[in-house]
N, C-alpha and C positions, 0 to 999 in steps of 0.2 A: 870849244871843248865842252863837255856835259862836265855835272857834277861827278859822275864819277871815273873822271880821270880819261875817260873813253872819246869813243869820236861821235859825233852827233847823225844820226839817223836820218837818210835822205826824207822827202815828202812821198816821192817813188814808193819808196819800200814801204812807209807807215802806210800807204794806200795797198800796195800789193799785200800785206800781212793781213790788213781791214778786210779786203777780200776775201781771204782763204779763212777768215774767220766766219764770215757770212755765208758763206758755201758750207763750211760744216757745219753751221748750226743748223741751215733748209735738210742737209743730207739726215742730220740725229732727227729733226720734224720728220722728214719723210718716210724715217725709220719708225718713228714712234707709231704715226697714225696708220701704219700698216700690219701691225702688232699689237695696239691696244684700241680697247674700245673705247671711240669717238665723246662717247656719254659719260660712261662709268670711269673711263681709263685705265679697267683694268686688259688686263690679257686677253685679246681672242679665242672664247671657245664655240665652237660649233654647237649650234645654228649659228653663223654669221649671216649679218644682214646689212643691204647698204640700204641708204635712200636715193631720191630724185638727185642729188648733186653727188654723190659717189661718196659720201663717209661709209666708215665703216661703223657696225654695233656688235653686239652680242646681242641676240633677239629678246633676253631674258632681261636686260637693261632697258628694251624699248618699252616691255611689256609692264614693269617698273613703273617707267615714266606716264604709260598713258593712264595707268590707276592712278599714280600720284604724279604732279607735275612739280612737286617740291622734294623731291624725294629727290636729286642730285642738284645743287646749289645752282648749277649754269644751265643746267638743262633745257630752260626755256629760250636761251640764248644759240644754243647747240642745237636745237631740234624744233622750235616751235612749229616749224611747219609741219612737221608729223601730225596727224590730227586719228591716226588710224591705221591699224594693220595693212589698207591698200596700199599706205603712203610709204612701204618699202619692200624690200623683194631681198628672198633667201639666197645665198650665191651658191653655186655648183661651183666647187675648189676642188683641185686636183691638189692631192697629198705630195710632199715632196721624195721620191722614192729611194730616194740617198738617204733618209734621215729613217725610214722605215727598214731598210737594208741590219741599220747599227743599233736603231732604237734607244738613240741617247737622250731623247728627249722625254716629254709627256704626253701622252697622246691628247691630252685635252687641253696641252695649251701653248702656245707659240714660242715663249720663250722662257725656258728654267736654268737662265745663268745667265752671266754678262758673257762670259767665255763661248758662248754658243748662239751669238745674238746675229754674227755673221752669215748663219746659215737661214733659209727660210724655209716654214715649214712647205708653203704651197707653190706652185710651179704654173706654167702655162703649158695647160697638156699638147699645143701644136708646136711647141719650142723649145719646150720644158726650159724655159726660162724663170727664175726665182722671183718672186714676188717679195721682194725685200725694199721697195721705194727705190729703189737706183732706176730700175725701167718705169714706163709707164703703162699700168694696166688698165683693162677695161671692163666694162659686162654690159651683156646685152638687157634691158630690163623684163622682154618677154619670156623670156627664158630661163634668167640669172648667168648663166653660162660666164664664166671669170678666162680672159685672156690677155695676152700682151700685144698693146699697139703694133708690135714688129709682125705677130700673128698676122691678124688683120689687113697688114698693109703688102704681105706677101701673097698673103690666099687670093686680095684682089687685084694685084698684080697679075697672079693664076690665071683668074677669070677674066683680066679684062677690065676690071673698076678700077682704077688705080686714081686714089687719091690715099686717106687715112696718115695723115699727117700726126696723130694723136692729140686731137685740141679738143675732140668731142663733136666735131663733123659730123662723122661719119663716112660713109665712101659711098661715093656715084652721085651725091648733090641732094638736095634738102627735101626731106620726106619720100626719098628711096629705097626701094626695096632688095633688099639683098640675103644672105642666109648667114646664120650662125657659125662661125666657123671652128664651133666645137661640134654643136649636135647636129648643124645641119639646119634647121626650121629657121623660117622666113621669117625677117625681120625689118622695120624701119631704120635708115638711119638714122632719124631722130631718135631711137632707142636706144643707140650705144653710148656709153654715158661714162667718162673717164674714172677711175679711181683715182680720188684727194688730190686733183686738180687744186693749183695755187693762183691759176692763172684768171683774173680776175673776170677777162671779158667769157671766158670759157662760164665761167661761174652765173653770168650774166646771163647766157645763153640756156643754159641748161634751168635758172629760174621761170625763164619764159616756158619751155617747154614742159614745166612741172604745172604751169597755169593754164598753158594749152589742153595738157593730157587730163588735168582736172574737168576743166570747161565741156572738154569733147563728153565724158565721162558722166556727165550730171547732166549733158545733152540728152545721152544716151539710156538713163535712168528716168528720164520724164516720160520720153515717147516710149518706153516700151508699159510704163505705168497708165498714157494714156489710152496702149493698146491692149493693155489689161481691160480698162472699164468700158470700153467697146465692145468689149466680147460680152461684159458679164451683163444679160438683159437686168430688163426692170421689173420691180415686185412691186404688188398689191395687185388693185383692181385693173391698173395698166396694163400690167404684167401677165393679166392672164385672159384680158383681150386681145392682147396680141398672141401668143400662146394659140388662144383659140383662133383666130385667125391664119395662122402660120396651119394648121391642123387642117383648115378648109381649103387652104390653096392645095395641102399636098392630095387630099383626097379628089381634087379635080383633075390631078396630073394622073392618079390611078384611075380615073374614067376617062382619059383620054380628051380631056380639058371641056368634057362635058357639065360637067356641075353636077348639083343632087338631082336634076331632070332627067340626068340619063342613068342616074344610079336607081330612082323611081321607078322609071317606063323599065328596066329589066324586072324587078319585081310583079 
């Protein structure tokens, strides 16, 4: 018998209760991070913006932080690796068209009540599925285009690719080319990039590929800088022997690769 007079609680149930407790508290996280910003914590208002591992911000929080990096207590913990406006991407969200029908809400921010916290504002325009943390969504980073795993994993069914399991894969296998299946424009698997993934190895994977797309990135910023100074000749006295030089070849190709001999003998 328990102290109060009652029956004593199997280990069963104190484990089944433990559970449904840990399940609602991932479900209010996955509500949260869906609805507020990652940084500031407050409200999502548009410009939303994610980064490389799929947080969500308010663009005006980021822009905060990279003037001042003390300027939100955790911030350095939450975002260091932002280093700069490449390091995240605006999202194309689709409005949720129930909530504009009634206009119960605010238009500039996600959530203005506990009583209406149920509903979300944005949807997945190929499913129109709600974007409230219960599904798993996605975006592609070329694009930003916001859809739901379910999306994706029917469209390439559609066509034929069929994987999109929603871990952050992608569909058709690793550095595959596939399209957007909002706007259409071609994209990498490696580009579609879960939204606030909990899943650690997912998280591990999508680190690499922010080291990747950096790397490629800084590749790609050298050689087009070395084929800047390639172009650009050389000044002074160098510079304008060659000049003169480059001046005598082309007046021999206008005599017909005769030289000043044959430009002479006409005179």
């Amino acid at each position: 018998m328990g102290n109060d007079g009652g029956s004593i609680p199997r280990r069963s149930e104190l484990v089944r209760e433990k559970k449904k407790d840990e399940k609602a508290d991932r479900k209010n996280q996955l509500q949260a991070m869906t609805t507020n910003c990652s940084l500031s914590k407050r409200p999502l208002r548009q410009p939303i913006v994610s980064d490389a591992l799929g947080r969500l911000y308010n663009r005006e929080s980021v822009l905060e932080y990279l003037l001042d990096n003390r300027a939100f207590g955790d911030g350095s913990q939450i975002c260091a690796h932002i280093k700069g406006l490449k390091d995240i991407k605006t999202l194309q969200l689709k409005d949720n068209p129930s909530l504009s029908k009634h206009g119960s809400r605010d238009s500039t921010s996600l959530v203005s009540g506990p009583e209406e916290t149920e509903e979300a504002r944005f949807v997945c325009p190929v499913t129109m599925k709600e974007m409230n943390g219960n599904l798993p969504f996605e975006f592609a980073w070329s694009c930003g285009c916001v859809f739901s795993a379910m999306a994706r994993r029917e469209m390439g069914k559609a066509s034929g690719n069929v994987n999109g399991n929603g871990n952050g894969s992608g569909s058709g296998g690793l550095g595959a080319m596939a399209e957007c299946v909002v706007c259409g424009q071609p994209v990498l698997s490696d580009d579609i990039i879960p939204i606030n993934s909990q899943d650690a190895q997912v998280l591990d994977t999508l680190r690499s590929r922010m080291a990747e797309r950096r790397r490629r990135e800084d590749d790609e910023r050298k050689s087009k800088k070395a084929a800047k100074k390639t172009k650009t000749k050389p000044k002074g006295k160098r510079g304008r022997e060659e000049a003169g030089q480059e001046k005598e070849e082309g007046e021999e190709e206008d005599n017909g690769g005769c030289g000043p001999e044959r430009k002479h003998a006409k005179k």
